[in-house]
C-alpha positions as CSV (number, residue, x, y, z in Angstrom):
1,X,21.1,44.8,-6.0
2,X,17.7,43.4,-6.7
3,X,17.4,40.0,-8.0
4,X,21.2,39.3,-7.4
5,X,21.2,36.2,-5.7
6,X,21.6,37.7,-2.0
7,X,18.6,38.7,0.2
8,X,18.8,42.6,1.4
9,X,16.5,42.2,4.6
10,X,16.3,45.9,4.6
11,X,13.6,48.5,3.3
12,X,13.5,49.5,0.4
13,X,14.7,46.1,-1.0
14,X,12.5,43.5,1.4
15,X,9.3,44.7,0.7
16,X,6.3,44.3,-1.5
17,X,7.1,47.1,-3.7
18,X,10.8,45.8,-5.0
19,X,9.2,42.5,-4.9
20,X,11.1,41.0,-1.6
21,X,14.6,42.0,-3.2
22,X,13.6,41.3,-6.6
23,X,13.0,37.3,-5.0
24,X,15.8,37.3,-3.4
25,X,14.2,37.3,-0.1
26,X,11.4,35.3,-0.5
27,X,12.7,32.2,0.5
28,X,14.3,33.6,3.6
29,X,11.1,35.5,4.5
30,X,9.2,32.2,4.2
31,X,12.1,30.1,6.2
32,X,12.4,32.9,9.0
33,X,9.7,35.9,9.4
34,X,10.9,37.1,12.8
35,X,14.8,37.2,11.7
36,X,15.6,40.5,12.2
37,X,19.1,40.9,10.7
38,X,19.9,43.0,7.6
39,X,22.5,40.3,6.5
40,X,20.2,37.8,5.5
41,X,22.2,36.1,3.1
42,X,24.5,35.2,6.2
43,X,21.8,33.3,7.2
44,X,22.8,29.3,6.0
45,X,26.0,30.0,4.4
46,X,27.7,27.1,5.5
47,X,29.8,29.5,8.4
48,X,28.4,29.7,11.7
49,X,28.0,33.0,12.4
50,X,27.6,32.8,16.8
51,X,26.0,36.1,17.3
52,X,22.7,37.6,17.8
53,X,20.1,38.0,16.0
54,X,22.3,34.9,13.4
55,X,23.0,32.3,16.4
56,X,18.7,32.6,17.6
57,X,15.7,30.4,16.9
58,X,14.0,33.2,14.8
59,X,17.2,32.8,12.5
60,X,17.0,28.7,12.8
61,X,20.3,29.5,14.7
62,X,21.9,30.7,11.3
63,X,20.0,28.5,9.2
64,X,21.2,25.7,10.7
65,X,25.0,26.5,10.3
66,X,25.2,26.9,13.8
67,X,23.7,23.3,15.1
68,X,27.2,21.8,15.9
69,X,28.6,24.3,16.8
70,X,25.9,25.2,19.5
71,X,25.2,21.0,20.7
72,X,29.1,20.9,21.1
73,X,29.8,24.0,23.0
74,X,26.4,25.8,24.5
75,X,28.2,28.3,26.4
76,X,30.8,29.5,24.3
77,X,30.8,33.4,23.5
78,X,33.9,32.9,21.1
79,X,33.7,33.0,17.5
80,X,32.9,30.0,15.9
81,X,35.4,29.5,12.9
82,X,38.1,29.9,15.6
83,X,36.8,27.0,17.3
84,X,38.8,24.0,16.7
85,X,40.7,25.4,13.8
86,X,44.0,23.4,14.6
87,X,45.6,27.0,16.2
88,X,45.3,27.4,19.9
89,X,43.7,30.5,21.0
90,X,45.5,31.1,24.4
91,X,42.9,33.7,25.6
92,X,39.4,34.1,27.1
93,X,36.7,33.1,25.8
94,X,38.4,30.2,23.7
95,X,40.4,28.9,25.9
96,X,37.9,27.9,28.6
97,X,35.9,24.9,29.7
98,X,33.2,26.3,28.1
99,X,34.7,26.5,24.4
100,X,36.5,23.1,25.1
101,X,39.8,24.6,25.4
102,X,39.7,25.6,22.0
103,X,37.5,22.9,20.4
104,X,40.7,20.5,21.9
105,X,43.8,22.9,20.0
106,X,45.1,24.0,23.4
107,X,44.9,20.5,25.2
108,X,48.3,19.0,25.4
């Protein structure tokens, strides 16, 4: 798995030796040194991924894939891609005031 495009934040493949996940991770570990996820490569994927240790400032709130999603609804404990997906969600957490009734799918 070293050098294949995705960062391993894990030993033995984030360290020194395997040269940070054969470079894999060297960007990451430049970008966030206090993310402390194994699933780096989640990290600014393009999905926002609303959970700790993805959804913090030592992850840059998922590399940034999470900005929207967080100035929009700051209290929301639902997951993201569910959000405003055009379905409504007729349960807690996504149907609340917090999550804007679904991102707006279960307004009338």
């Amino acid at each position: 798995w070293l050098g294949d495009g995705f960062c391993y934040n894990i030993a033995p493949y984030n360290t020194a030796a395997c040269g940070w996940d054969g470079g894999d991770c060297v960007e990451f570990n430049r970008l966030y040194p206090d993310c402390d996820t194994p699933n780096a490569y989640l990290i600014g994927n393009g999905f926002c991924h609303n959970w700790a240790p993805h959804n913090t400032a030592a992850c840059g709130y998922d590399g940034g894939d999470c900005a929207e999603f967080n100035r929009l609804y700051p209290d929301c404990d639902a997951i993201a891609y569910l959000i405003g997906n055009g379905k409504c969600d007729n349960y807690a957490p996504n149907n609340t005031t917090a999550c804007g009734y679904d991102g707006g799918d279960c307004l009338p």
